[in-house]
C-alpha positions in Angstrom: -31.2 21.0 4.7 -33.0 18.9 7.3 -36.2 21.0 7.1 -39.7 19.9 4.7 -39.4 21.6 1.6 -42.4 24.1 2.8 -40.3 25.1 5.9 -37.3 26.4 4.8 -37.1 29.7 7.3 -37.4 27.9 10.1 -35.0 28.5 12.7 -34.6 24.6 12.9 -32.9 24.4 9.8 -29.2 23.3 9.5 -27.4 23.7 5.8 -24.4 21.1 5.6 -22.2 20.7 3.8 -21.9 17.2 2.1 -18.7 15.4 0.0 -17.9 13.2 -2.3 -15.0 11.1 -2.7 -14.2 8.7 -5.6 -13.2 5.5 -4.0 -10.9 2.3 -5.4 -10.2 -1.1 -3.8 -7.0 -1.1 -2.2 -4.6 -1.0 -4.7 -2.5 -4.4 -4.8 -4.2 -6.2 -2.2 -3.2 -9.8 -1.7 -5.4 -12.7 -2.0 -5.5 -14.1 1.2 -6.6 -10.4 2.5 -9.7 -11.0 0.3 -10.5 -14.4 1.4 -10.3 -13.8 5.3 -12.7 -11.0 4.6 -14.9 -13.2 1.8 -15.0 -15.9 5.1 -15.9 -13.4 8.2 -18.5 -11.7 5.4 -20.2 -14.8 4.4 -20.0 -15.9 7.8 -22.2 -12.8 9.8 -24.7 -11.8 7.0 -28.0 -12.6 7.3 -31.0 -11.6 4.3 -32.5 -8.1 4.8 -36.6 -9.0 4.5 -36.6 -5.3 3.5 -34.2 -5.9 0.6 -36.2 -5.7 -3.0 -33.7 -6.2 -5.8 -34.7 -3.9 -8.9 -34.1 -5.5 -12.6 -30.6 -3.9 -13.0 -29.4 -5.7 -9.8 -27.5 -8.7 -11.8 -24.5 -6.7 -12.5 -24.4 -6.4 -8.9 -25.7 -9.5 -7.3 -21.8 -10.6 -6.6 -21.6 -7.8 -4.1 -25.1 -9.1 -2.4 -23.5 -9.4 0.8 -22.6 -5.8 0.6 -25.5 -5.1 -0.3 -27.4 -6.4 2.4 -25.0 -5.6 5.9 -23.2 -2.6 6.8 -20.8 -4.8 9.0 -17.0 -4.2 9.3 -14.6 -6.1 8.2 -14.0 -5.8 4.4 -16.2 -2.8 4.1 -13.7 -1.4 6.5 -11.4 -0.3 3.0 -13.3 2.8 2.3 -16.5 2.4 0.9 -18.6 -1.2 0.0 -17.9 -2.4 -3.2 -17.2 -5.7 -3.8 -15.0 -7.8 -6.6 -16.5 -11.0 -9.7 -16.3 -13.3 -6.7 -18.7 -11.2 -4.2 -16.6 -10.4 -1.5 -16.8 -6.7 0.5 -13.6 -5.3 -1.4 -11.3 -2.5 0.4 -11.6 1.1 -0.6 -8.9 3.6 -1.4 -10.4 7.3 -0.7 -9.5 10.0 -3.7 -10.2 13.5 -3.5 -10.4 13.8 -7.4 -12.3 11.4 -9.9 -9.8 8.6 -11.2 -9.0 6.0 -14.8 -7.4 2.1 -14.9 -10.0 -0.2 -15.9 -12.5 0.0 -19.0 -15.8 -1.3 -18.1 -18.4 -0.5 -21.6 -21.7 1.0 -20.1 -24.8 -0.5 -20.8 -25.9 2.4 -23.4 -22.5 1.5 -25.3 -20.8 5.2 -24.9 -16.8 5.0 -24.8 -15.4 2.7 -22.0 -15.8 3.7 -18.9 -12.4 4.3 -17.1 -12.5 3.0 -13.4 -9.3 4.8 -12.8 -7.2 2.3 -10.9 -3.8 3.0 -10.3 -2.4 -0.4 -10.9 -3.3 -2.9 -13.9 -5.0 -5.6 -13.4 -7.3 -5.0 -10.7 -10.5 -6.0 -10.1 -13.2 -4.8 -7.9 -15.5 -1.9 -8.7 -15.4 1.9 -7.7 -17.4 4.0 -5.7 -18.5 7.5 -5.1 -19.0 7.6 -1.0 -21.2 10.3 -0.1 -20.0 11.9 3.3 -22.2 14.8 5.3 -20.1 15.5 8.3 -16.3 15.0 8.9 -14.9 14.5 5.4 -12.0 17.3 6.3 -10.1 14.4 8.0 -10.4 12.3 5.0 -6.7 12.4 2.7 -5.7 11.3 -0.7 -5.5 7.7 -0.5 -5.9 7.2 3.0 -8.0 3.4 3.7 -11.0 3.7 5.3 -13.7 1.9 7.0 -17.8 3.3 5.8 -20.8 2.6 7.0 -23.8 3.5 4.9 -26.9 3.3 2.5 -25.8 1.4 -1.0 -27.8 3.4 -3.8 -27.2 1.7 -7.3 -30.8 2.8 -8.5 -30.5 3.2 -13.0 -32.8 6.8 -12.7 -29.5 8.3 -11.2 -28.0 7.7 -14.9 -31.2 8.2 -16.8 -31.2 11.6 -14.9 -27.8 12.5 -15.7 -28.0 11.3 -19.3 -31.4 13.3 -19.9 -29.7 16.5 -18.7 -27.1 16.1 -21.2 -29.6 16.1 -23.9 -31.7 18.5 -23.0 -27.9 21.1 -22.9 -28.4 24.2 -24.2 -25.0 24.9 -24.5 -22.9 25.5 -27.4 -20.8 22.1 -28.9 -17.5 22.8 -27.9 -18.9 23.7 -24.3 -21.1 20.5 -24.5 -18.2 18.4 -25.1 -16.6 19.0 -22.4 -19.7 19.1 -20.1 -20.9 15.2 -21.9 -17.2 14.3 -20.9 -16.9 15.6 -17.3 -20.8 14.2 -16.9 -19.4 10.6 -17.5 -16.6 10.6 -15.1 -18.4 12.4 -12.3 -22.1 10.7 -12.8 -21.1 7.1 -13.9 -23.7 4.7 -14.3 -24.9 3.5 -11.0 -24.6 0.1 -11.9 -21.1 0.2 -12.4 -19.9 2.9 -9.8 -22.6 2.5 -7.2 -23.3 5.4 -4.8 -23.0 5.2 -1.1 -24.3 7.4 1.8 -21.9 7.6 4.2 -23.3 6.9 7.9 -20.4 6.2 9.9 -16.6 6.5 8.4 -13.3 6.2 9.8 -9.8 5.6 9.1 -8.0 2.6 9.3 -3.9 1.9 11.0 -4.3 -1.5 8.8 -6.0 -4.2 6.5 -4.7 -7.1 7.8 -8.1 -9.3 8.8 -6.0 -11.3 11.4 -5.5 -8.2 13.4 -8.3 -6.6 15.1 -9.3 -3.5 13.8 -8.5 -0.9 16.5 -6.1 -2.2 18.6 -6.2 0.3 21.6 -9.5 -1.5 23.3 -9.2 -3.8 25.7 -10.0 -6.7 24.0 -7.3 -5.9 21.2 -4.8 -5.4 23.7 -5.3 -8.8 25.2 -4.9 -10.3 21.5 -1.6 -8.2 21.6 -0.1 -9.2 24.8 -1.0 -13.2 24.0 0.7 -12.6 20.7 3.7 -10.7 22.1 4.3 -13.8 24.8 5.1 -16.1 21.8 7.1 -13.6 19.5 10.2 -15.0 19.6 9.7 -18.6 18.3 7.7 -17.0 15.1 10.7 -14.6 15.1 12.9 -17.8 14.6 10.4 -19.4 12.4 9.9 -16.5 10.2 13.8 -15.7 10.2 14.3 -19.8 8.9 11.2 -19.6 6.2 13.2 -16.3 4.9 16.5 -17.4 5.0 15.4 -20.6 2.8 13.8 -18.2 0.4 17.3 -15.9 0.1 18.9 -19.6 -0.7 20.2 -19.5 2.6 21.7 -15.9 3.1 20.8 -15.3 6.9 22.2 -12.4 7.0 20.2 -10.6 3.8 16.8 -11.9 6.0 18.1 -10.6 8.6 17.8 -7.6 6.7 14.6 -8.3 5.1 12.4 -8.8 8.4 13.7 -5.3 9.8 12.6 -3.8 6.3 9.2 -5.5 5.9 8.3 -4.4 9.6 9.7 0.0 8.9 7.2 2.5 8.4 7.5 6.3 8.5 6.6 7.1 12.1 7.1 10.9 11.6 8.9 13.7 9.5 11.3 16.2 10.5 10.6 18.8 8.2 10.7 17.0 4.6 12.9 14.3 6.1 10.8 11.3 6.7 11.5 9.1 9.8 11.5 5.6 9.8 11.8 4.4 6.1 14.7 1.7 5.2 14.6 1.2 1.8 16.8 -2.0 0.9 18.8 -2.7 -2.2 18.5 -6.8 -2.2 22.2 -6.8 -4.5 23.7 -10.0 -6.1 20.4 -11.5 -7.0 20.4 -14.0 -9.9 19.2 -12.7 -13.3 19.5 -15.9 -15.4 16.7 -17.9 -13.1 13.1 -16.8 -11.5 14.6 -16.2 -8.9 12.9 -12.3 -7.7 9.4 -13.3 -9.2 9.3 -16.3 -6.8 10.9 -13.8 -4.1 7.7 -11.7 -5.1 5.2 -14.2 -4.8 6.5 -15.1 -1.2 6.1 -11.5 0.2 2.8 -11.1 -1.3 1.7 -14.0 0.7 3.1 -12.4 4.0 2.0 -8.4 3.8 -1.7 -7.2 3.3 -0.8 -5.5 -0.1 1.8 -5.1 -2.5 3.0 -4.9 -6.0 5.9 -5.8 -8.4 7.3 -3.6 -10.6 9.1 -5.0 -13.1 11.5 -2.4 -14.0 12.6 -2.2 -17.9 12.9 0.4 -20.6 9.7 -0.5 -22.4 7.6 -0.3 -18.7 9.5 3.3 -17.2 8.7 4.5 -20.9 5.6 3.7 -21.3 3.7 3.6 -17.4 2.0 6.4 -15.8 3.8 6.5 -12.1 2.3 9.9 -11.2 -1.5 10.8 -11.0 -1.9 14.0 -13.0 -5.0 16.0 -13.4 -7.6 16.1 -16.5 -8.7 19.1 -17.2 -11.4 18.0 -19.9 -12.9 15.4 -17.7 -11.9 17.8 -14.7 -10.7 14.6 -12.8 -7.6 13.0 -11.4 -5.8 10.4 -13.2 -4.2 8.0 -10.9 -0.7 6.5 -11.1 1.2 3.5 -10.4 2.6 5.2 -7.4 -0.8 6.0 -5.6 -0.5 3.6 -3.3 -2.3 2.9 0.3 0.0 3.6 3.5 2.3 0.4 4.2 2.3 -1.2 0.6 5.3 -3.3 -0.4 6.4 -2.2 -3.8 9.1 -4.9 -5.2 11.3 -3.2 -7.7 12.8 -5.7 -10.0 15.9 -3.9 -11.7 17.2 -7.3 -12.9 14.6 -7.2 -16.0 16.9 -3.6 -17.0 18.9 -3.6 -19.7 20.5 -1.1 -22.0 18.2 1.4 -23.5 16.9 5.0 -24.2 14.9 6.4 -21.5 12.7 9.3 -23.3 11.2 12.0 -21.3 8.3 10.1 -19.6 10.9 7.5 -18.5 13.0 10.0 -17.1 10.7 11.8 -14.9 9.5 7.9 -14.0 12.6 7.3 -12.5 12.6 10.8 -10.9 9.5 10.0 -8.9 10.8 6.3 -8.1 14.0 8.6 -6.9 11.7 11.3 -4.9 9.3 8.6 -3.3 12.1 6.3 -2.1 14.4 9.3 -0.8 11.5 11.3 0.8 8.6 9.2 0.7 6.4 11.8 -1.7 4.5 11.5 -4.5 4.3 14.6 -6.7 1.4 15.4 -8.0 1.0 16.9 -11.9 -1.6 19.9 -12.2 -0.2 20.7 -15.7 0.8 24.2 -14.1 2.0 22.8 -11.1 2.6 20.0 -9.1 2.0 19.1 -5.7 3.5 17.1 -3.3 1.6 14.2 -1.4 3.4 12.2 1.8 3.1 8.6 1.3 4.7 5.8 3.3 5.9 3.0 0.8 8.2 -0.1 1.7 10.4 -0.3 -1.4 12.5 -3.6 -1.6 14.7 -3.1 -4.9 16.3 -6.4 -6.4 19.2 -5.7 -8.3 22.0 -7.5 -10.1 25.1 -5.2 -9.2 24.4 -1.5 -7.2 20.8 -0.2 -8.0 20.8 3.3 -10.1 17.8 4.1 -7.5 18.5 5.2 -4.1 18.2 3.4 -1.0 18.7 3.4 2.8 20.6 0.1 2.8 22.6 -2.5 0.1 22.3 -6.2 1.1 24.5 -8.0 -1.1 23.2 -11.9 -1.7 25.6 -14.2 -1.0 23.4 -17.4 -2.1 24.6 -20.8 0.1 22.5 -23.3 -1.9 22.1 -23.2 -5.8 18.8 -25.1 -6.7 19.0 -27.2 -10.0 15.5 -25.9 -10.0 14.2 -22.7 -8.6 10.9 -22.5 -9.4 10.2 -25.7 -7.8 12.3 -25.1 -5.2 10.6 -21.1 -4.2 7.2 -22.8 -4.6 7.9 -25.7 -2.5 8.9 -23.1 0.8 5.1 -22.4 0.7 3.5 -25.7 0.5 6.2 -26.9 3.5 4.5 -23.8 5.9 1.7 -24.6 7.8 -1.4 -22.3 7.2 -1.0 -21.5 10.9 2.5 -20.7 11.2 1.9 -18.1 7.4 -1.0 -16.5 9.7 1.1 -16.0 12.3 4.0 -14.5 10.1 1.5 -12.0 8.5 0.3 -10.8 12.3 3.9 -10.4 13.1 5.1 -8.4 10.5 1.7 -6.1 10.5 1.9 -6.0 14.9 5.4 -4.8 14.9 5.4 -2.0 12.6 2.0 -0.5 15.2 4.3 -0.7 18.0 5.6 2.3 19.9 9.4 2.5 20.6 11.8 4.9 22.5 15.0 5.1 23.9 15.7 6.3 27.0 18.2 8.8 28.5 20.9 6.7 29.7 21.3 4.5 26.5 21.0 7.7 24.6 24.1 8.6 26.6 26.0 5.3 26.0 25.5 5.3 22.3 26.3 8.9 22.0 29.8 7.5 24.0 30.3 4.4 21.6 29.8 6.5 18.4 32.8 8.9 19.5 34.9 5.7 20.2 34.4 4.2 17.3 35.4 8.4 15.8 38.3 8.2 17.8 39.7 4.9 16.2 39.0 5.8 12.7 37.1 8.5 12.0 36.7 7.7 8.2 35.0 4.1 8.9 32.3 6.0 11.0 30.1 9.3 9.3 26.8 10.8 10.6 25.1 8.8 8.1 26.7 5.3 9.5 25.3 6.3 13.1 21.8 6.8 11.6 21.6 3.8 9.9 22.8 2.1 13.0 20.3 3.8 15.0 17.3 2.7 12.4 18.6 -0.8 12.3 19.0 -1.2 16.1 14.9 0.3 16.3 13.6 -2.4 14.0 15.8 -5.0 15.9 14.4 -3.8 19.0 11.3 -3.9 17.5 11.4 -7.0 15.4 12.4 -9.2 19.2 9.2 -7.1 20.6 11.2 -4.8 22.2 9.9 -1.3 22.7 13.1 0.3 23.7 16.8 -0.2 23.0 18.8 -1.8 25.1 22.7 -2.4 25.2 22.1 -5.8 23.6 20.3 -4.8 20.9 22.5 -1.8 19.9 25.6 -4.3 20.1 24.0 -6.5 17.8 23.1 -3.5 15.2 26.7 -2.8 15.2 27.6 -6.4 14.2 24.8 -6.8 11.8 26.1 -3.1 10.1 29.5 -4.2 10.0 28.8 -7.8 8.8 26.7 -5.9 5.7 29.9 -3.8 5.0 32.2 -6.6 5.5 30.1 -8.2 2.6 29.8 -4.9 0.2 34.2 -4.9 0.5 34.3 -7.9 -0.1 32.5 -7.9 -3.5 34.3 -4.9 -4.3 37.3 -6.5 -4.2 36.0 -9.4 -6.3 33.9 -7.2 -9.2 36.4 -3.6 -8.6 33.7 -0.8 -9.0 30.7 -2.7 -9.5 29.6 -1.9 -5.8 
């Protein structure tokens, strides 16, 4: 009500509607994400004069610089909350309360359960407070809030006064005392913010600007574009070196780290090319070093070590709480555009029980149509995401994918973790900045293809019928199709032409060639 309290039937006053969304840091989020915003933060903030700090401020004095600006940049990931080493951390919006990390509450109740998805993650939560245009606003979606930061203690001595003053009857006041916790934390710990100005956000990479459809962004884009191809060549060497000198599997890898899902036709997603990495080394450190280069070239990401102990005994899929009348996130509640590294070479023989089962079943679903199911005990519901899954296998994955790269390895290092670790040090700062606005550009890109080379394809793929209509299946032309899109896209192209399609067809049939070839060698294992 925007009325005095004495004027409530004035024809002046407006009733609104107001929201409130339980907010995370951007689950997986790389370190060098955290520092670009820790240096543009530390750089533009200035002391408020009007700023008081209470007592209970020195759990929260890391986050000062939150406290004290409502500029973009890192407060640009859905609400301001900030991590141990004070920067502004990135937000993940949730339309149900959450559980993941156990922070103990100053009056020593139970742990309180910060409801991250992944382990490990640092940063603390938020409930963002939003009075006009939360509809917009989805499950997970990353967003940028401008607003008033409230962590004043009377909001917990209120809630925790209320309790004891209930009326109700035990097994009613239970449930109440556990529902209070989750959805009135103490303010010191989940801070409340009053939502001024929010938006959503097409990325989290700092090194690209925020909205890239003013002019000033598009200048940054067309300078960029002009010098695409040598950090196309650059990026192409630095990843070739990492697959010990398999061209062809980077090749593979750039057109996968720069997919996204661009659209759906009915449940089929459009754009997604999941790739099985096959062939890769089980005895060395090989795919954690793989990891660790990745994470240093895409805003977030996360490794899942797949084993029977870890599909047996992880939560993949949020499901709700009924007690605490909250959402329980899972592994797989990931922001739009996260790399998820699945590392099958850790799998060996086992039992799955039930929860594995239906682990796999949602690494299955979320890879094949790019959804997340939801369990409401009764039900479950199905949530769109838009996840780059790179699996590393030894032989053939058991999960499905869009595309099996089989490694063919050219140098053997007597050392791999010295040899992975020294690809890093040998890139220029520079040159790695440049690879992460690449790879994050690309996939923001619009593409078509126009009529005649519509035609022209549509020509080749009945030739290539014509001579042997088993080589060639719906499926093949597809695939060709998505591969020649990300080549376009990967050269800065925004359409296909002739060129590119030809060299989608050689890349395709260099990738079977391969996959034959092993087949030969290992009989079924392909």
């Amino acid at each position: 009500m925007w009325a005095s309290a004495g004027d409530l039937n004035s024809p002046q006053t407006v009733t609104s509607e107001r929201q409130t969304f339980y907010c995370v840091p951007v689950p997986g989020e790389s370190a060098w994400v955290k520092e670009a915003y820790i240096s543009a933060s530390q750089a533009r903030v200035s002391p408020s004069t009007s700023y008081t700090p209470s007592r209970h401020k020195r759990s929260y004095e890391e986050d000062e610089d939150m406290d004290l600006h409502p500029s973009k940049q890192k407060e640009q990931h859905m609400g301001s909350g900030g991590d141990i080493h004070g920067c502004v951390e990135p937000k993940r919006l949730e339309t149900e309360a959450s559980a993941g990390h156990h922070v103990i509450s100053p009056n020593c109740s139970p742990p309180l359960d910060l409801n991250f998805p992944l382990p490990g993650e640092k940063g603390p939560a938020c409930l963002v407070k939003i009075y006009e245009s939360w509809e917009s606003f989805k499950v997970n979606d990353v967003l940028e809030v401008f607003g008033v930061l409230s962590v004043d203690p009377v909001l917990s001595i209120v809630n925790s006064e209320e309790r004891d003053s209930s009326s109700l009857d035990p097994m009613e006041c239970m449930d109440t005392m556990e529902e209070q916790r989750v959805h009135s934390p103490p303010a010191s710990l989940v801070p409340r913010i009053h939502v001024i100005l929010a938006q959503k956000l097409q990325h989290i990479n700092p090194l690209l600007p925020a909205c890239l459809n003013e002019e000033e962004s598009k200048t940054f884009v067309s300078n960029f574009m002009s010098e695409l191809s040598p950090v196309r060549a650059e990026l192409l060497g630095f990843l070739t070196h990492a697959l010990l000198g398999d061209s062809l599997a980077a090749e593979y890898l750039i057109l996968h780290l720069i997919s996204t899902v661009y659209g759906r036709r009915d449940v089929l997603p459009l754009g997604k090319f999941t790739v099985n990495l096959s062939g890769c080394p089980r005895s060395s450190a090989f795919t954690e070093h793989l990891y660790r280069l990745i994470q240093q070239l895409v805003p977030a990401s996360y490794h899942l070590r797949m084993s029977i102990e870890s599909m047996n005994h992880s939560r993949f899929i949020p499901h709700k709480d009924y007690t605490a009348n909250r959402l329980v996130s899972g592994l797989l509640q990931l922001a739009s555009n996260t790399s998820l590294v699945i590392d099958e070479t850790q799998l060996e023989q086992g039992q799955l029980d039930t929860a594995g089962v239906h682990n796999v079943t949602a690494l299955g679903n979320l890879i094949t149509w790019q959804k997340v199911d939801y369990d409401f005990n009764y039900h479950r519901m199905e949530f769109p995401c838009n996840i780059n899954v790179l699996i590393t296998s030894e032989g053939r994955s058991l999960l499905p994918s869009d595309c099996q790269v089989h490694l063919q390895p050219q140098i053997i290092p007597p050392n791999m973790e010295e040899y992975m670790s020294s690809l890093l040090t040998a890139v220029l700062p520079s040159v790695l900045n440049k690879f992460r606005i690449y790879l994050s550009l690309l996939r923001l890109l619009d593409y078509s293809i126009s009529d005649e080379v519509t035609k022209a394809v549509e020509e080749d793929f009945v030739e290539m019928r014509k001579n042997n209509p088993e080589s060639v299946t719906a499926d093949d032309l597809h695939k060709m199709l998505l591969v020649a899109r990300f080549l376009s896209l990967s050269a800065g192209q925004t359409t296909l032409s002739r060129e590119r399609w030809l060299r989608a067809k050689q890349l395709e049939a260099l990738r079977k060639a391969r996959l034959q070839q092993q087949q030969c060698v290992n009989g079924n294992e392909l």
